[in-house]
Backbone as a printed PyTorch tensor [residue, N CA C, xyz], in Angstrom:
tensor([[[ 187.5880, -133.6240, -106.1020],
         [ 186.3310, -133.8060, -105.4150],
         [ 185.2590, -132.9950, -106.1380]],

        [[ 184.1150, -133.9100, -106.5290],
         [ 182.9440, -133.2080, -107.4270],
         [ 182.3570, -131.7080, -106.1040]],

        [[ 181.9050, -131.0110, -106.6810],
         [ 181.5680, -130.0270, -105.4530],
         [ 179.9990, -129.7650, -106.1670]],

        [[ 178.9930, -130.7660, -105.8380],
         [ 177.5490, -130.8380, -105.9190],
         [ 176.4850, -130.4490, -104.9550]],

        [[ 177.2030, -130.3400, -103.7090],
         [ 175.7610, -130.1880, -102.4900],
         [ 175.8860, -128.4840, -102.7300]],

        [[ 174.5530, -128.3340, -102.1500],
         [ 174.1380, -126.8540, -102.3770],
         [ 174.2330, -125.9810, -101.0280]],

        [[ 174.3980, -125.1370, -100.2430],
         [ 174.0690, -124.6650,  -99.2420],
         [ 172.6140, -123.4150,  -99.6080]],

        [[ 171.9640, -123.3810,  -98.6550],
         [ 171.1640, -122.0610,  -99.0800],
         [ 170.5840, -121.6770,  -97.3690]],

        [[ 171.0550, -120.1390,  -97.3510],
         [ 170.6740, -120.0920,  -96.2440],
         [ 169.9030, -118.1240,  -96.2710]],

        [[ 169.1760, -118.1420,  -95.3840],
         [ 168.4860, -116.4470,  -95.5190],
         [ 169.4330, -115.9820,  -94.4240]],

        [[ 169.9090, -114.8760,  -95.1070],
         [ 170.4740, -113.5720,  -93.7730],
         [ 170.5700, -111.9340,  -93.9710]],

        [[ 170.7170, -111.0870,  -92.7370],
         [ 170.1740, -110.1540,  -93.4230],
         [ 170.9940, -109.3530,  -94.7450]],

        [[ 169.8630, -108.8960,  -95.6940],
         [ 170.8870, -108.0590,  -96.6150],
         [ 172.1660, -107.4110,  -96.2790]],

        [[ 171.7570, -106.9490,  -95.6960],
         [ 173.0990, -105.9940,  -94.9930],
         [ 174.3590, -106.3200,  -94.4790]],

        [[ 173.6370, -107.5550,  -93.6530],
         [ 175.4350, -108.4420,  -92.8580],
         [ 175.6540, -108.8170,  -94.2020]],

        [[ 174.8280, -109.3290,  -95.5740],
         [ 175.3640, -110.4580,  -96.7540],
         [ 176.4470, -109.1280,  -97.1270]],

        [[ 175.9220, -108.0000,  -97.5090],
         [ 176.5270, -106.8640,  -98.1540],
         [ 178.2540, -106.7950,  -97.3970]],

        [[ 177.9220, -106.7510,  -95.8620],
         [ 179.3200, -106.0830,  -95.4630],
         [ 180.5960, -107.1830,  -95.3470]],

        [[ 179.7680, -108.3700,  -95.4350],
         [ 180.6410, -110.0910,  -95.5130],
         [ 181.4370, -109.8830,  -96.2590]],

        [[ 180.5490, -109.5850,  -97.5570],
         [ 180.8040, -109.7480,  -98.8420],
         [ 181.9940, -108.9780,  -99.0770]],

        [[ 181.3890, -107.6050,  -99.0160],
         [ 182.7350, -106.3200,  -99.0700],
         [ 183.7450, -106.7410,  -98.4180]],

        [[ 184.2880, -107.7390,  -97.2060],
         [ 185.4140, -108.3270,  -96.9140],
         [ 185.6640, -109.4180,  -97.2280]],

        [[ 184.6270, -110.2180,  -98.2780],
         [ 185.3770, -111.0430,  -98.5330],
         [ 186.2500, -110.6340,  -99.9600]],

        [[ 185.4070, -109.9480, -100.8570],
         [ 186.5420, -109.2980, -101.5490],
         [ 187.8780, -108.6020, -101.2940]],

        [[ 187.7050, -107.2610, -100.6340],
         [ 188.7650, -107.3150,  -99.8740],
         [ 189.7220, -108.8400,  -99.6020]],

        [[ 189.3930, -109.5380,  -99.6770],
         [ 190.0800, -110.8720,  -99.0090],
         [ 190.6710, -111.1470, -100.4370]],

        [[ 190.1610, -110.8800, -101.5840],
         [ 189.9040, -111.9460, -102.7930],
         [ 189.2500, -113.1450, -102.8740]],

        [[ 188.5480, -113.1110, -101.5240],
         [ 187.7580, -114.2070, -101.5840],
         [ 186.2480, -114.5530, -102.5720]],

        [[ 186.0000, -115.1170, -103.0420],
         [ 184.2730, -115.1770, -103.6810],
         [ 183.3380, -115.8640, -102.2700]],

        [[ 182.4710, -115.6960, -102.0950],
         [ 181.5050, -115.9260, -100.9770],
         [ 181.2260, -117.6800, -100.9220]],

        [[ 181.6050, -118.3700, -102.0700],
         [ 181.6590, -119.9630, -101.7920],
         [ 182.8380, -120.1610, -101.5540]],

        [[ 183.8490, -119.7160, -101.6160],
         [ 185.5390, -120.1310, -101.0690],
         [ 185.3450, -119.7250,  -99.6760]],

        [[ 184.5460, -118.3380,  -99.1130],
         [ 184.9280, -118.1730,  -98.1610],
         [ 183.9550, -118.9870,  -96.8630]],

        [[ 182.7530, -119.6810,  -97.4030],
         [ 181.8450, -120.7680,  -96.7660],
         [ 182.8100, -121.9200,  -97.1370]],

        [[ 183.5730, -121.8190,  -98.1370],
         [ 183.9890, -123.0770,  -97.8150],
         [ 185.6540, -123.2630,  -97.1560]],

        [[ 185.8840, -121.9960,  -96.7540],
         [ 187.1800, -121.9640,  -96.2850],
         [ 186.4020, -122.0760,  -94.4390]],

        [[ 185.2850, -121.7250,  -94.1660],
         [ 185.0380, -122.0110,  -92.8700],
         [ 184.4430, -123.0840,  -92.6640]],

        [[ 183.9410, -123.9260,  -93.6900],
         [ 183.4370, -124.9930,  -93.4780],
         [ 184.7010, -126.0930,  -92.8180]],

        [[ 185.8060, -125.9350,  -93.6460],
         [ 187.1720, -126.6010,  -93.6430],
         [ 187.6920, -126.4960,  -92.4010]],

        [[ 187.3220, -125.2620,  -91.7850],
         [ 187.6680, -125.1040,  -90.5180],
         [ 186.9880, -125.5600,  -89.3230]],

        [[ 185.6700, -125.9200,  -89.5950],
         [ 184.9170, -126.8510,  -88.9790],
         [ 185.6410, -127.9710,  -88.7320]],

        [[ 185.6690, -128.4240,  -89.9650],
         [ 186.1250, -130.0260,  -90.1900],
         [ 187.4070, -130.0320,  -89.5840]],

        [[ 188.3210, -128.7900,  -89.5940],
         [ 189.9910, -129.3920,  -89.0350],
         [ 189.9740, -129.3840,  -87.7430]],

        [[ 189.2010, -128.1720,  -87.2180],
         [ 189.0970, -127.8230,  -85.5440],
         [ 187.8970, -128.7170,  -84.7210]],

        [[ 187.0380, -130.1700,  -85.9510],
         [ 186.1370, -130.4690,  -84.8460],
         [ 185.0070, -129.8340,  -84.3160]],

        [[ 184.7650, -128.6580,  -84.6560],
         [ 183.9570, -127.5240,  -84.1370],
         [ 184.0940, -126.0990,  -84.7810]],

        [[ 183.1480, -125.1890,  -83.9200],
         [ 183.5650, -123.6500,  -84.6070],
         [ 184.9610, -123.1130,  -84.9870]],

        [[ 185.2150, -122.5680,  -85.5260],
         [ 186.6260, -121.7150,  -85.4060],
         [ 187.2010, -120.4530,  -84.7850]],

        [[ 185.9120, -120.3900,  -83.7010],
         [ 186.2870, -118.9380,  -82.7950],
         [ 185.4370, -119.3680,  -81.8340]],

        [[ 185.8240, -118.8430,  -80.6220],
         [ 185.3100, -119.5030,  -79.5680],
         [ 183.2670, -118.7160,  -79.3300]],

        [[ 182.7980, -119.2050,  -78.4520],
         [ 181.5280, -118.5490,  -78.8770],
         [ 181.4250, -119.1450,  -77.0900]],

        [[ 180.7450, -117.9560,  -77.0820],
         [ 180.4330, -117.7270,  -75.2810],
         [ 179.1730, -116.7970,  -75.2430]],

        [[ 178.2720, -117.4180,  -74.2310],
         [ 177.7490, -116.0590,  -73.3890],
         [ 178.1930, -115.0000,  -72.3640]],

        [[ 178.0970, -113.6650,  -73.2620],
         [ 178.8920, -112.9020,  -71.5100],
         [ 177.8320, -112.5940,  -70.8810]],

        [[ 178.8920, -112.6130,  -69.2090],
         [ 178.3950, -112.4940,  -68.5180],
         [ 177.6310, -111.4830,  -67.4920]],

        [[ 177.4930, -111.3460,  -66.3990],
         [ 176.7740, -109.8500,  -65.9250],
         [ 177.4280, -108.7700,  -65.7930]],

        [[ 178.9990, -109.1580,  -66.2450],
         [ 179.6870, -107.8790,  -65.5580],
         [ 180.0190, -107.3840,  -67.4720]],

        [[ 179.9600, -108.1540,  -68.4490],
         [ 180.1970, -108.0770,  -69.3370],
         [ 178.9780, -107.1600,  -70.2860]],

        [[ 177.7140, -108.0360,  -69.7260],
         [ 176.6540, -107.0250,  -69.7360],
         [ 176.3250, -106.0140,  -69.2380]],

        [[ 177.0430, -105.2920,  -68.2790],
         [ 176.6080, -104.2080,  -67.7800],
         [ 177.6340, -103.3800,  -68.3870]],

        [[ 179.0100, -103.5110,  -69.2400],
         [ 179.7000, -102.6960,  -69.5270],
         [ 179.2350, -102.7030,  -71.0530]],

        [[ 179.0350, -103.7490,  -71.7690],
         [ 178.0640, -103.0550,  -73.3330],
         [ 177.4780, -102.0740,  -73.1320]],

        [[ 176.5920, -102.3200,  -72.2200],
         [ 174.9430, -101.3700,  -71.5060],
         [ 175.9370,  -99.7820,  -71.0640]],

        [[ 176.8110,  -99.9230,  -70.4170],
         [ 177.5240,  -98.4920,  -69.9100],
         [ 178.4330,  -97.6670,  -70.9100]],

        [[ 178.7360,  -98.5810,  -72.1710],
         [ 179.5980,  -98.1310,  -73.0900],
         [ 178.1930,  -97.4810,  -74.2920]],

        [[ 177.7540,  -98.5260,  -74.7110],
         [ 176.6510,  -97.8350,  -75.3400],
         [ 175.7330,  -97.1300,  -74.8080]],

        [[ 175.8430,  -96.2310,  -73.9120],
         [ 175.4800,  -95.3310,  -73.3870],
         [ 176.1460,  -93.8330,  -72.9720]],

        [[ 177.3650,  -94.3070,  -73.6920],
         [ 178.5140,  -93.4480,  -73.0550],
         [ 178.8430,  -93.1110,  -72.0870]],

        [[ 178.9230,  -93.9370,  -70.8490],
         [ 179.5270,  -93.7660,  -69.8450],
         [ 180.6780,  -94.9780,  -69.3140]],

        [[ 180.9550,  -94.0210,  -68.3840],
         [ 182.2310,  -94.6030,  -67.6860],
         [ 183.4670,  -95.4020,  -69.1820]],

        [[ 183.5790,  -94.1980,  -69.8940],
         [ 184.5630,  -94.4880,  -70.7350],
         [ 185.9040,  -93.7180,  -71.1450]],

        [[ 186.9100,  -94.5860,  -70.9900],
         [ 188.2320,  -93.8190,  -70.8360],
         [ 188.8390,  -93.5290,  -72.4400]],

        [[ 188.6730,  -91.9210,  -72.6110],
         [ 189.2080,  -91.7440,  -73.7590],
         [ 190.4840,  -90.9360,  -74.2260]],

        [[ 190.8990,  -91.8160,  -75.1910],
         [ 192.8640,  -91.7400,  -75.2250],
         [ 192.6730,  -90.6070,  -76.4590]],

        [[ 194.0380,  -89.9550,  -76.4880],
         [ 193.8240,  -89.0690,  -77.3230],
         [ 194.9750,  -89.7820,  -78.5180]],

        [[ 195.7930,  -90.7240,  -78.4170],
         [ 196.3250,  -91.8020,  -79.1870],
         [ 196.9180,  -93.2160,  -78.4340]],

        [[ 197.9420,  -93.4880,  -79.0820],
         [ 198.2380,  -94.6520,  -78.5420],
         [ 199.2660,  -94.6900,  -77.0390]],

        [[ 200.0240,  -93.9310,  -77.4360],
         [ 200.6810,  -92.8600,  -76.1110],
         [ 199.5400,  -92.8640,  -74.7670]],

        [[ 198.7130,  -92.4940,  -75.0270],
         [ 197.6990,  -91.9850,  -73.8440],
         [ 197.0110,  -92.6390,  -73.9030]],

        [[ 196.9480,  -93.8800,  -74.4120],
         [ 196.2960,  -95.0600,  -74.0580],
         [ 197.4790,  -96.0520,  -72.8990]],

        [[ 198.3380,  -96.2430,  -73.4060],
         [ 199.6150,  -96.6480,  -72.8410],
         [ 199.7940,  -96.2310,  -71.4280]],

        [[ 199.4200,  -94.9380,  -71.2630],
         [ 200.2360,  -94.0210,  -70.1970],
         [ 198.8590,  -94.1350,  -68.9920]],

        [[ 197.7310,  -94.4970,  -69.9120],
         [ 196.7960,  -94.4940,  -68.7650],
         [ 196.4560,  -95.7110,  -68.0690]],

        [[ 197.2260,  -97.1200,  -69.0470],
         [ 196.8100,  -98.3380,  -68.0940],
         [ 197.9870,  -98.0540,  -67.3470]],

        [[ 199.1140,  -97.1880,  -67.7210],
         [ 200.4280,  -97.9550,  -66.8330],
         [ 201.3470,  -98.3900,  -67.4720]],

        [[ 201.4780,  -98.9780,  -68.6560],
         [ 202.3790,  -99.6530,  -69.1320],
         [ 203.4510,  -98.4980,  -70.0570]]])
């Protein structure tokens, strides 16, 4: 398959920068990895991760976490474990 169409799109420097740094990490080059999600378009019909608005209770815990409150902190995985219960 000839590979002729162009994509061109603006975003910010910064997200391009930290993409990028994982897509290497990946071994990916930045047109394999548009075109490894494009593919995923095409197989799934749609996005490849689900995409939602949250909701009020979802918004009020961003808002309480980035604020630092009401947050439960483990001192590893143990005391993460031990504090839901499981």
């Amino acid at each position: 398959m000839s590979k002729t169409a162009t994509i061109r799109a603006r975003v910010d420097p910064d997200l391009k920068n930290k993409a990028e740094h994982v897509f290497s990490k990946l071994g990916l080059t930045t047109t394999q990895a548009i075109t490894l999600f494009y593919k995923q378009v095409e197989l799934r019909n749609g996005l490849p991760f689900e995409v939602i608005i949250p909701n009020v209770t979802t918004h009020r815990t961003f808002d309480n976490t980035d604020a630092g409150r009401n947050l439960v902190v483990c001192k590893n995985a143990d005391d993460m474990f031990g504090k839901l219960g499981i």
